[in-house]
N, CA, C and O of each residue as an XYZ file, in Angstrom:
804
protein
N      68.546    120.631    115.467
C      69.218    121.258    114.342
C      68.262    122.223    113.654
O      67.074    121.902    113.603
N      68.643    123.317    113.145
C      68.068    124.329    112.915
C      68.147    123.961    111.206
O      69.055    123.388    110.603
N      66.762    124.548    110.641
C      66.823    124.431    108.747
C      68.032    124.124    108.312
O      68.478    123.086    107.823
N      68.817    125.812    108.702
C      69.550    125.877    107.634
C      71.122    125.246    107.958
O      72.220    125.537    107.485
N      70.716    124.290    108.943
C      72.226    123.177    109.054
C      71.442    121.720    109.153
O      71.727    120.834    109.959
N      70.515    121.673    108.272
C      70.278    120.590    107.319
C      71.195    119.468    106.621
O      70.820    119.002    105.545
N      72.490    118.988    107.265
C      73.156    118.152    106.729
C      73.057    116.749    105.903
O      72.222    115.886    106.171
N      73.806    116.664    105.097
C      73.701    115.593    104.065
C      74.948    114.727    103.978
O      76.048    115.188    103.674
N      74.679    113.214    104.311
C      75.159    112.366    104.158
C      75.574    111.390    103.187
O      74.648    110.880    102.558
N      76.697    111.019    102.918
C      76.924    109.296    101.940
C      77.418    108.583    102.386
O      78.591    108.702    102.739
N      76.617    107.404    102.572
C      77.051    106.030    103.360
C      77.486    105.232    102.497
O      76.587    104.459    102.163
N      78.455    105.041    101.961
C      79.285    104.139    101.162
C      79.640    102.827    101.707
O      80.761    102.750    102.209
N      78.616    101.375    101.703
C      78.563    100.580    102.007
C      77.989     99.710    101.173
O      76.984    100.013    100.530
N      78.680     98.309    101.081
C      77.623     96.992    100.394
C      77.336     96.093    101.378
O      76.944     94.990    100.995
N      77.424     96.267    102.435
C      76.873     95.835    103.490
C      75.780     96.423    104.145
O      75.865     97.355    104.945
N      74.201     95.556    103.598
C      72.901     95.837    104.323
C      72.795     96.308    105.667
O      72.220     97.370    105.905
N      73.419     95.447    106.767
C      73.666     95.869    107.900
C      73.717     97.004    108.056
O      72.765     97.676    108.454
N      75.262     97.610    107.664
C      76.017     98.797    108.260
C      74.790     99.920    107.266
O      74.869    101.038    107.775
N      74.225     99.927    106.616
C      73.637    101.201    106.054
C      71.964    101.217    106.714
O      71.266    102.207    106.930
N      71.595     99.599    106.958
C      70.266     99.891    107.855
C      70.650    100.556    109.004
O      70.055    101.617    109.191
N      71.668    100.161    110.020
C      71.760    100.765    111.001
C      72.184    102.490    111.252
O      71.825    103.317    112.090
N      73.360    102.548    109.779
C      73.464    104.087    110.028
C      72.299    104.693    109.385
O      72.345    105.913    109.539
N      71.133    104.262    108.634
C      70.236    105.084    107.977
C      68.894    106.027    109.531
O      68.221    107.055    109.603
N      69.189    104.871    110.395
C      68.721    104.725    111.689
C      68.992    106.155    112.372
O      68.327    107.176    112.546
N      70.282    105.732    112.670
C      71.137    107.049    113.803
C      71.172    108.457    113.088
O      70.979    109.573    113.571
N      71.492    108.057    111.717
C      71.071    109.786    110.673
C      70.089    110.117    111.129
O      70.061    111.122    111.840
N      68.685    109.203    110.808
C      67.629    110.155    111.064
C      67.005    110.648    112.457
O      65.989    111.237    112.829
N      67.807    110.261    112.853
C      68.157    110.670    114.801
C      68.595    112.147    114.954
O      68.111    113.047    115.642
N      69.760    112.130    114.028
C      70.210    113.102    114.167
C      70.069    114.271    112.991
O      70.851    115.120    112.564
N      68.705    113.910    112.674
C      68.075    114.637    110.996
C      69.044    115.018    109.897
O      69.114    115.966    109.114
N      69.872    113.773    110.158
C      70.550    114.040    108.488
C      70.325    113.015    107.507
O      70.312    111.802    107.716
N      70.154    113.599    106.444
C      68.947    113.029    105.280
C      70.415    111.811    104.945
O      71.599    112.078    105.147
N      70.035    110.904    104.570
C      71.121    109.936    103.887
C      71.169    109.268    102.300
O      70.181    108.788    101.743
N      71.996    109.317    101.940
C      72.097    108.448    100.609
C      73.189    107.262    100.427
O      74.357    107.471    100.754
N      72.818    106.126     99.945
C      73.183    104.978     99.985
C      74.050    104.875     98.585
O      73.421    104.904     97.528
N      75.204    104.779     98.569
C      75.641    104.385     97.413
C      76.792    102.971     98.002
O      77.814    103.018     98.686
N      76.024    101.756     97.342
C      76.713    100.977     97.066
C      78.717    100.865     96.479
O      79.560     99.975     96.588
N      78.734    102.067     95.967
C      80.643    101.847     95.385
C      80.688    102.462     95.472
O      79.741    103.247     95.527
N      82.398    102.838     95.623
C      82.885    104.030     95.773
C      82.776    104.912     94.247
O      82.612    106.118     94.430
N      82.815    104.666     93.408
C      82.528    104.988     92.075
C      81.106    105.934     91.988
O      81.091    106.908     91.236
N      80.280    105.685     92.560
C      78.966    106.371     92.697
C      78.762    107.326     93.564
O      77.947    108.241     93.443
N      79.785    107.061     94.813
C      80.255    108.590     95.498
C      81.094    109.146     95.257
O      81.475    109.821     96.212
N      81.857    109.282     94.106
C      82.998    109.889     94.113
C      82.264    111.204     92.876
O      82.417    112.424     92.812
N      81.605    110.404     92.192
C      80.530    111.508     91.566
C      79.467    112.376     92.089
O      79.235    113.399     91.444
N      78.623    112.086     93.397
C      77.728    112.735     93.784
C      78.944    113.592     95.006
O      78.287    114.361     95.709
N      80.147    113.615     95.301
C      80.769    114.417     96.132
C      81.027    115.395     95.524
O      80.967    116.401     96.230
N      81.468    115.685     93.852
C      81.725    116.719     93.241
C      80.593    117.806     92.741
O      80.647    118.704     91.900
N      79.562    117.352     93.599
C      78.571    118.445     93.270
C      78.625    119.316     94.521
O      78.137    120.444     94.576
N      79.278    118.680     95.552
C      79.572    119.737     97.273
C      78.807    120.025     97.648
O      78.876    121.201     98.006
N      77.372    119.279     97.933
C      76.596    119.490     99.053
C      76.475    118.212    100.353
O      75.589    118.021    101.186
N      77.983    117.363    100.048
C      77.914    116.240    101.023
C      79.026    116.860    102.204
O      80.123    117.390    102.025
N      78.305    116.581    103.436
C      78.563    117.287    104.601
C      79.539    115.992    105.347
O      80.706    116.012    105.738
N      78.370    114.753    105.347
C      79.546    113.595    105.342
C      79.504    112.343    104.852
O      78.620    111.788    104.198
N      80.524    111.960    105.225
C      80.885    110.492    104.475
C      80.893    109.428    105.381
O      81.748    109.342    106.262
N      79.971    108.589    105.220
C      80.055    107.135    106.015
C      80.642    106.141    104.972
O      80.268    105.836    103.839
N      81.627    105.764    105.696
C      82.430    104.927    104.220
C      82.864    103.085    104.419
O      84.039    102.754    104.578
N      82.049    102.343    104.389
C      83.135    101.092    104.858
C      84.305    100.536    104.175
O      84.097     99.888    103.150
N      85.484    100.692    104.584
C      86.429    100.534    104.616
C      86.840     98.648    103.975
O      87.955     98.152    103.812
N      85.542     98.044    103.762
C      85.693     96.997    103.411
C      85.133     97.253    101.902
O      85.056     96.197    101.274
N      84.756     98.314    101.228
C      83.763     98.352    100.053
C      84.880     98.149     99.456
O      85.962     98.047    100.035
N      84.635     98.050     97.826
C      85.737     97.910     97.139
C      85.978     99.466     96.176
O      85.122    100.017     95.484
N      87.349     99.896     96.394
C      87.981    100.990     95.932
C      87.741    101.964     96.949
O      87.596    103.118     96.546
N      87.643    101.691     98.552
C      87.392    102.876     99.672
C      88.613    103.764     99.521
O      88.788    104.970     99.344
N      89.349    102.750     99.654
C      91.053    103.647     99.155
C      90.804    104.978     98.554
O      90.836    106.100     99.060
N      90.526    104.545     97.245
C      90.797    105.397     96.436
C      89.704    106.478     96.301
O      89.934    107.292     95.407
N      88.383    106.688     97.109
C      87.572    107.285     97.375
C      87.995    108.159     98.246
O      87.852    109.377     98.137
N      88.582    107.532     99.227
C      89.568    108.286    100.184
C      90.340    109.312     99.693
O      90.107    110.504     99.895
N      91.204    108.896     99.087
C      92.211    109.890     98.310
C      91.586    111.169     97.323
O      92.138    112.245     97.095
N      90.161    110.651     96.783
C      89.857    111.487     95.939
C      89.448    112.936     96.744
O      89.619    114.093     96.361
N      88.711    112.315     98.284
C      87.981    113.051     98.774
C      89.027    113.876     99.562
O      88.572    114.841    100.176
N      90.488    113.623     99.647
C      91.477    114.722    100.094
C      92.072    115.276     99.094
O      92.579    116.345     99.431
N      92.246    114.989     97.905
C      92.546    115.546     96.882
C      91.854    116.659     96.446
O      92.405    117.744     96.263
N      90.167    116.362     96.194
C      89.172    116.735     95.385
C      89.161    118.554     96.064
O      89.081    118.553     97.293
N      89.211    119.641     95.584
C      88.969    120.931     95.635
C      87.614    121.556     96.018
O      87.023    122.337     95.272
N      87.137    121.155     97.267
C      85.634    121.142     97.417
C      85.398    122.300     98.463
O      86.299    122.448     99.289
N      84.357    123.100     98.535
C      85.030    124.245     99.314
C      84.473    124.223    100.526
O      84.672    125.289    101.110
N      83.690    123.240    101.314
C      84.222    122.241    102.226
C      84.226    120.944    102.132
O      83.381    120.169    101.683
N      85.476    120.738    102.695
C      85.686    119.093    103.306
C      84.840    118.458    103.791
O      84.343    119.206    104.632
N      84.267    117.410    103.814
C      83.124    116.610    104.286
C      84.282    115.710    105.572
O      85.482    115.514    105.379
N      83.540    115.309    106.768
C      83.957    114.817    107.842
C      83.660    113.120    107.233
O      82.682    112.649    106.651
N      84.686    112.630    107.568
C      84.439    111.075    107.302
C      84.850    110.284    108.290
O      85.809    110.408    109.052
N      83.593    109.016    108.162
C      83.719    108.308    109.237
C      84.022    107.016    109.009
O      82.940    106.547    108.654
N      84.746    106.222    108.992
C      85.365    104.513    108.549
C      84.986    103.726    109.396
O      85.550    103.618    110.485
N      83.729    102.881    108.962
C      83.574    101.335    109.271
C      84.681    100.410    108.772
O      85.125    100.396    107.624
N      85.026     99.718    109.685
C      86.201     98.821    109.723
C      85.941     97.813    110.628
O      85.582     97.894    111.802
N      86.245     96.513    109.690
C      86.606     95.065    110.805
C      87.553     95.016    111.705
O      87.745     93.991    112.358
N      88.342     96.220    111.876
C      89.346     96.222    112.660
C      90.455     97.396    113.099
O      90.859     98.181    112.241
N      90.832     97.459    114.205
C      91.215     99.802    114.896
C      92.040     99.553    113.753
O      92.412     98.427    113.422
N      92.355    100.736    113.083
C      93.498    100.829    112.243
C      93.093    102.717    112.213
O      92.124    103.397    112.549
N      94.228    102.941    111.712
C      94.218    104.717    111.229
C      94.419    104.805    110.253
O      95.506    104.384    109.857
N      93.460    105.415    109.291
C      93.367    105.885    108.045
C      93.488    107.016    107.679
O      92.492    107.737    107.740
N      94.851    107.600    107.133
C      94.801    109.095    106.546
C      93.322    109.248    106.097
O      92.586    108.270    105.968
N      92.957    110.421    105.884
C      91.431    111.401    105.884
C      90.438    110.962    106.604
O      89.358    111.552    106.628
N      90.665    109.933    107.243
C      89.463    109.684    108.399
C      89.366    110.289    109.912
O      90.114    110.165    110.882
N      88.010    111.069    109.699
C      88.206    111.533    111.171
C      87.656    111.056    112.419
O      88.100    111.506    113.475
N      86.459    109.929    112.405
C      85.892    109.413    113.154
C      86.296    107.550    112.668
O      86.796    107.207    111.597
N      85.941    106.728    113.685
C      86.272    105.548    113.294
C      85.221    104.675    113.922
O      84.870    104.880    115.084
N      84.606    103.520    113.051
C      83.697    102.864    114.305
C      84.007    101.117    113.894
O      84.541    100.551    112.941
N      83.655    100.873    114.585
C      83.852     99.024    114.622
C      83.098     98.076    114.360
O      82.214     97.825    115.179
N      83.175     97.531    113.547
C      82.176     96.353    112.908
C      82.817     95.247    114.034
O      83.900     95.044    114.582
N      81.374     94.635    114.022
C      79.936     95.039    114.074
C      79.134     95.819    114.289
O      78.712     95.699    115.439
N      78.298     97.263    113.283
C      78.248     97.764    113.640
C      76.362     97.690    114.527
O      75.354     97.175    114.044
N      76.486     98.319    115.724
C      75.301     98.582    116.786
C      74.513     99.861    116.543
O      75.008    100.675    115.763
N      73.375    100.129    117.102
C      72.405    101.332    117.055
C      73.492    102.193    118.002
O      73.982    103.219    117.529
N      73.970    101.607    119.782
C      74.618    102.644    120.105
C      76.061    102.720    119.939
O      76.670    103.660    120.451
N      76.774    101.664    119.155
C      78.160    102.499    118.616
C      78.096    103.335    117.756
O      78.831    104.322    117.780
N      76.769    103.022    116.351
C      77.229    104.351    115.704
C      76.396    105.600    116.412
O      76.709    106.705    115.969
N      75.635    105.588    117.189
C      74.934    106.972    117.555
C      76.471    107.411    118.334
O      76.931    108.550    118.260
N      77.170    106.228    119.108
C      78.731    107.316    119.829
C      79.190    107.614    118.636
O      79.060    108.824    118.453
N      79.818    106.910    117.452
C      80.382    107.839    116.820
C      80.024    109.003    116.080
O      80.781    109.970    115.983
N      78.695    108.932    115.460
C      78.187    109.906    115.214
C      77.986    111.347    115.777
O      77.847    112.466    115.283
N      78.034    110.822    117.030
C      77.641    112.215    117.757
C      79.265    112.800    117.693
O      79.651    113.870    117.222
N      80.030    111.760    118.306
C      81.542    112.762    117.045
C      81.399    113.443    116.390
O      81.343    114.648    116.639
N      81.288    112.930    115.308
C      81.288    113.328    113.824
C      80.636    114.423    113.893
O      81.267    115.336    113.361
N      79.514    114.777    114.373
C      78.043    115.683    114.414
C      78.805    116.891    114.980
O      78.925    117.996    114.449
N      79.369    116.413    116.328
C      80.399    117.937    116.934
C      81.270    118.704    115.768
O      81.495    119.911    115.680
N      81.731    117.538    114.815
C      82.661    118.229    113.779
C      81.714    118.994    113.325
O      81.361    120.106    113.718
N      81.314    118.341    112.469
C      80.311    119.085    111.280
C      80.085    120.837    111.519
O      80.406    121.905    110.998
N      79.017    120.097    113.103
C      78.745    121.657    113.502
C      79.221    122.820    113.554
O      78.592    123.878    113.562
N      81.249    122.529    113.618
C      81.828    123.192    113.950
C      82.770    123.682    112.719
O      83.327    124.776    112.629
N      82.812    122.591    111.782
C      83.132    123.122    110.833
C      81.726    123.836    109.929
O      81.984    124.678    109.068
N      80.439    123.485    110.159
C      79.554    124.444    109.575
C      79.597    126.488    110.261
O      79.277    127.512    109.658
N      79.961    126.356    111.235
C      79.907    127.861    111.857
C      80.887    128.156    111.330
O      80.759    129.131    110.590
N      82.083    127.634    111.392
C      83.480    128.043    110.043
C      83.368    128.634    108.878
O      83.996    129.621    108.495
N      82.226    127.775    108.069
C      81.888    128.603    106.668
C      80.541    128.771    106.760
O      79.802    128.085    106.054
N      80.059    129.658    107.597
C      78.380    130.455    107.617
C      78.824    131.549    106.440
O      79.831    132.246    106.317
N      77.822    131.417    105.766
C      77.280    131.941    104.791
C      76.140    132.999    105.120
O      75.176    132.548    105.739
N      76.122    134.513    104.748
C      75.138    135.189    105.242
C      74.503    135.295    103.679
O      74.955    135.082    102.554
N      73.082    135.784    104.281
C      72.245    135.494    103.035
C      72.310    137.038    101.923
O      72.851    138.095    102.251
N      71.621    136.775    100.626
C      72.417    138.128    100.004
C      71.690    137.708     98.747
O      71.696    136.522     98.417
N      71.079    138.603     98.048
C      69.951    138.764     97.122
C      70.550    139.457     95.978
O      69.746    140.287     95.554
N      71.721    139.445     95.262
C      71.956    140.985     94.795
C      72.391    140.330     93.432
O      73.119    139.339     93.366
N      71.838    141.027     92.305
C      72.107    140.860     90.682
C      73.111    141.716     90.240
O      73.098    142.933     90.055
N      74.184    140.687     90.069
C      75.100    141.405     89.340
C      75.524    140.896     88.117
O      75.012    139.882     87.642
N      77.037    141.941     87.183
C      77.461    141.453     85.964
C      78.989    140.539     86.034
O      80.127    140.964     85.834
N      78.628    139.422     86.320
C      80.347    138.621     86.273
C      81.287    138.730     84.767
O      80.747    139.065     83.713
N      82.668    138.413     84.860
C      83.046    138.160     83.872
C      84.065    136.801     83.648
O      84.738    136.458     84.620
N      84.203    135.894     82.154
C      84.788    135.094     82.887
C      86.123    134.885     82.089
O      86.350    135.759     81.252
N      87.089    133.825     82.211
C      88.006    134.135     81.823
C      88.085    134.475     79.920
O      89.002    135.157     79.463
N      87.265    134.027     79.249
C      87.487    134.505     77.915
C      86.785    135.739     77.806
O      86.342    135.999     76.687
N      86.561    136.669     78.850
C      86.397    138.474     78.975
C      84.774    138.051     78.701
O      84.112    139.076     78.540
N      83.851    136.654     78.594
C      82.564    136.505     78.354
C      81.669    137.521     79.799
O      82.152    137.422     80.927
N      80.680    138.227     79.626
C      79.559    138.590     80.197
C      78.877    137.673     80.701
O      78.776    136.679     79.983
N      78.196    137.621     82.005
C      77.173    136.657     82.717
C      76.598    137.010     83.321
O      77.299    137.672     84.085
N      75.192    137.098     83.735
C      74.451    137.455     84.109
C      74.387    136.323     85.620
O      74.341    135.099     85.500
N      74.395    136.989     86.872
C      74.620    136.087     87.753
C      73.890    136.856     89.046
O      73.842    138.084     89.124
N      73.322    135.942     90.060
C      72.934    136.425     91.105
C      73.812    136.092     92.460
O      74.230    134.954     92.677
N      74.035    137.138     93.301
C      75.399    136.752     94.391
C      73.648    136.162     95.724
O      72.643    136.731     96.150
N      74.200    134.939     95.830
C      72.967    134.409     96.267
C      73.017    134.338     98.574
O      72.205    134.368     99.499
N      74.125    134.266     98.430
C      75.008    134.004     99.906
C      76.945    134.326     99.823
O      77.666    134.062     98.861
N      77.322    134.877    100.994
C      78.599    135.682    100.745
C      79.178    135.044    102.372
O      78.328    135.017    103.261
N      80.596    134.556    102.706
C      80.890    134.478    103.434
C      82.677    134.616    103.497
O      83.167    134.945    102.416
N      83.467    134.443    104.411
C      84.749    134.030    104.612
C      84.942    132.851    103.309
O      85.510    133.114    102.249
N      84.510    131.900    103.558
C      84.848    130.559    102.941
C      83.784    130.263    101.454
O      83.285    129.240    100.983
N      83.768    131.351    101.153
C      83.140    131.656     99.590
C      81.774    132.287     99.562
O      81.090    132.833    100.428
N      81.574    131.994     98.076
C      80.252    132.682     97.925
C      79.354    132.013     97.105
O      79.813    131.018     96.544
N      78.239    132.287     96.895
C      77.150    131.229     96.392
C      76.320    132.083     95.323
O      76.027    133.257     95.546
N      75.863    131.238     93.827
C      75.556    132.118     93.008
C      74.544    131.397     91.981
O      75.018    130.407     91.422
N      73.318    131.721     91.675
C      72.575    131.127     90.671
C      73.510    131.733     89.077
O      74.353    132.628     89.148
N      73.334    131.405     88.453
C      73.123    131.684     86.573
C      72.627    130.654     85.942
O      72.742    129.483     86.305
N      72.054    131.052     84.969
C      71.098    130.394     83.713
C      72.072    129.593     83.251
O      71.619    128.448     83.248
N      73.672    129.616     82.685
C      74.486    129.344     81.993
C      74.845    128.141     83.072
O      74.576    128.437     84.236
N      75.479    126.672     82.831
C      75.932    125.778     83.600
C      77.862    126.054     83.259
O      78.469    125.981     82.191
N      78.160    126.242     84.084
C      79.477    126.722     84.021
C      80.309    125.493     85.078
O      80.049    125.095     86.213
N      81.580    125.084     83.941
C      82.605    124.106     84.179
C      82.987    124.398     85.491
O      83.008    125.539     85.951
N      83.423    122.934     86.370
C      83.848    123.294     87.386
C      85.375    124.112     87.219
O      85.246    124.505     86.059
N      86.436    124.498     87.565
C      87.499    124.924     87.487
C      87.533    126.390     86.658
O      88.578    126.982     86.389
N      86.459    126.763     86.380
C      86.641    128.106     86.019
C      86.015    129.180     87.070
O      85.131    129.068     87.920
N      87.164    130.699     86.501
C      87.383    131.649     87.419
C      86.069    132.821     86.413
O      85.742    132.960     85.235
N      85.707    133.394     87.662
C      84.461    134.544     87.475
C      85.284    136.083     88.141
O      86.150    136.172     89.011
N      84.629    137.114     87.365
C      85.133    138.078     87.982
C      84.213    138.971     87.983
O      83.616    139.186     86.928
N      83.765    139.961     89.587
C      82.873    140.324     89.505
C      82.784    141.446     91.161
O      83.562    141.295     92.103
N      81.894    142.272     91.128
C      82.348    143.471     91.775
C      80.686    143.212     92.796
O      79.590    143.466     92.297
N      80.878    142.617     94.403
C      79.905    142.904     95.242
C      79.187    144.169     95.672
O      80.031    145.044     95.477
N      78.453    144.559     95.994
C      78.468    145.847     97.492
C      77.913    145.582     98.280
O      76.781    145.209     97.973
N      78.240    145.572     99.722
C      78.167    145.010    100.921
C      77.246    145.742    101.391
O      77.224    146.832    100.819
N      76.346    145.611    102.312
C      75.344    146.715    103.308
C      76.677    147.429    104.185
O      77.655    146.810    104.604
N      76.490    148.473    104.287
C      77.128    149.741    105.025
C      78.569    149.832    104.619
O      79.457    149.829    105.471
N      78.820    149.914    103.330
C      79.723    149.883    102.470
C      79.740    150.582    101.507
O      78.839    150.243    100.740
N      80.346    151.450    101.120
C      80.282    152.771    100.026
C      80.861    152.605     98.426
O      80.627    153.224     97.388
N      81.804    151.361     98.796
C      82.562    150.985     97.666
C      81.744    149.449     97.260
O      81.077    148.682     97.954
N      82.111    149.422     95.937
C      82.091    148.032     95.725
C      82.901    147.047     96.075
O      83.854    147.565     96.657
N      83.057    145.571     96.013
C      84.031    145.058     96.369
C      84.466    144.180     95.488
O      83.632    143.295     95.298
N      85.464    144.059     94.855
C      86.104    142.920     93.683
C      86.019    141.520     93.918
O      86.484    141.330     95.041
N      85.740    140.704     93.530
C      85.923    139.239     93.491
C      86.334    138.549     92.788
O      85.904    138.861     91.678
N      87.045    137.613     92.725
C      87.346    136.447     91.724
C      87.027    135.191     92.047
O      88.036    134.487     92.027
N      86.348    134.780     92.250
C      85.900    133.131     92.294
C      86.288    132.534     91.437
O      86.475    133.021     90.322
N      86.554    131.066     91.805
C      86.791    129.597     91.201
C      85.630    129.064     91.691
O      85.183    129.201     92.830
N      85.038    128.286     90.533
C      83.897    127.299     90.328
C      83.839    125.731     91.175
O      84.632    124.861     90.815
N      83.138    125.530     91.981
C      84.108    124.609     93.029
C      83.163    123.164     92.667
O      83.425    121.972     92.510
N      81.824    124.088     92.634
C      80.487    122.582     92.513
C      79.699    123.386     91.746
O      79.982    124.564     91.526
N      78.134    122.497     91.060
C      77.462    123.178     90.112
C      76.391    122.079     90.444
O      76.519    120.907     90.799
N      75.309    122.851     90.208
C      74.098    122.106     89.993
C      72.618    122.412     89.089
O      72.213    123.522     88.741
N      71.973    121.104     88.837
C      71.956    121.566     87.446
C      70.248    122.268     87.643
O      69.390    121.810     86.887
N      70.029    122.840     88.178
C      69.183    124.217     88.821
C      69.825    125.303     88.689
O      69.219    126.370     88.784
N      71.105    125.264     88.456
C      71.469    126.610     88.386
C      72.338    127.081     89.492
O      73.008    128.073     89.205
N      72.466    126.669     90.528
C      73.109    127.421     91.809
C      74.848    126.281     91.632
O      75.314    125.311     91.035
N      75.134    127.196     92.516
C      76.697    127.031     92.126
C      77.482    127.064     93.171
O      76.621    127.141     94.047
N      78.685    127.062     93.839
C      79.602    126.933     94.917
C      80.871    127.580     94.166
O      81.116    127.255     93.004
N      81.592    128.415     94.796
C      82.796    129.143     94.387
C      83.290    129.745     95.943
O      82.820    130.106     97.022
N      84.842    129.535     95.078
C      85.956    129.900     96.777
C      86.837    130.939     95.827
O      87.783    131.563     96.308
């Protein structure tokens, strides 16, 4: 895996087992991991949108509804999720599935699933890189001083000084290399972090 597809994981488990073993196969497959015991504790670190995926056991308490949040939630990508389960079943938003008990080589098979997704939904929203200071505006006609940090199909990426609410819209004029005009934008605020850099679709 190359730097800049550096993926990031949440293993949503209270089972020692299942998070020693997937902490294992992540770093196999160099993706950094974080352990959150409840679904309550990932349902907060997902709304910042730098989780790529979700290891979730399906036995934690409130997976359900972690579930739901994470097809609901407006994130400007979807994170691939994978369900530990005592038993086959199909779970709306799950895209990989593995079987408790879980082993070093069942989850490296499912993982390497999961890993094909990722990859493929990461070339989906490549982001090209982009240095350029501009003047946004936002919906109460406020001025912002903002840097267009990365520009792609599937949004754009932006430092400011100011920590700005998720659900608000920016308006603001690019110029592209070999491009004569400027180009208009309107972004929605998708994730935020508190460095300053930001996620908008």
């Amino acid at each position: 895996m190359t730097p800049e597809m550096a993926f990031e994981c949440l293993v949503v488990s209270p089972d020692p087992a299942v998070f020693n073993i997937m902490d294992r196969v992540l770093r196999d497959f160099s993706i950094s991991a974080n352990l959150c015991p409840n679904a309550s504790t990932a349902a907060a670190l997902l709304v910042e949108g730098s989780t790529d995926l979700v290891v979730i056991d399906l036995e934690a308490r409130n997976s359900s509804e972690l579930l739901r949040q994470i097809q609901e939630t407006r994130l400007w990508q979807m994170p691939t999720v994978l369900a530990v389960s005592e038993t086959d079943c199909v779970v709306p938003g799950v895209h990989v599935a593995l079987r408790k008990p879980v082993t070093p080589e069942s989850g490296a098979s499912s993982l390497k699933t999961a890993y094909t997704r990722m990859v493929r939904d990461y070339r989906k929203h490549t982001r090209f890189a982009f240095n350029d200071p501009v003047v946004a505006t936002d919906e109460n006609d406020q001025t912002l001083n903002v840097v267009v940090t990365n520009i792609g199909e599937g949004g754009v990426g932006l430092t400011c000084k100011e920590r700005l609410a998720i659900g608000s819209v920016l308006s603001l004029r690019v110029r592209l290399p070999d491009l004569e005009n400027e180009i208009p934008i309107a972004v929605r605020v998708l994730w935020n972090r508190q460095y300053g850099a930001a996620g908008y679709h």
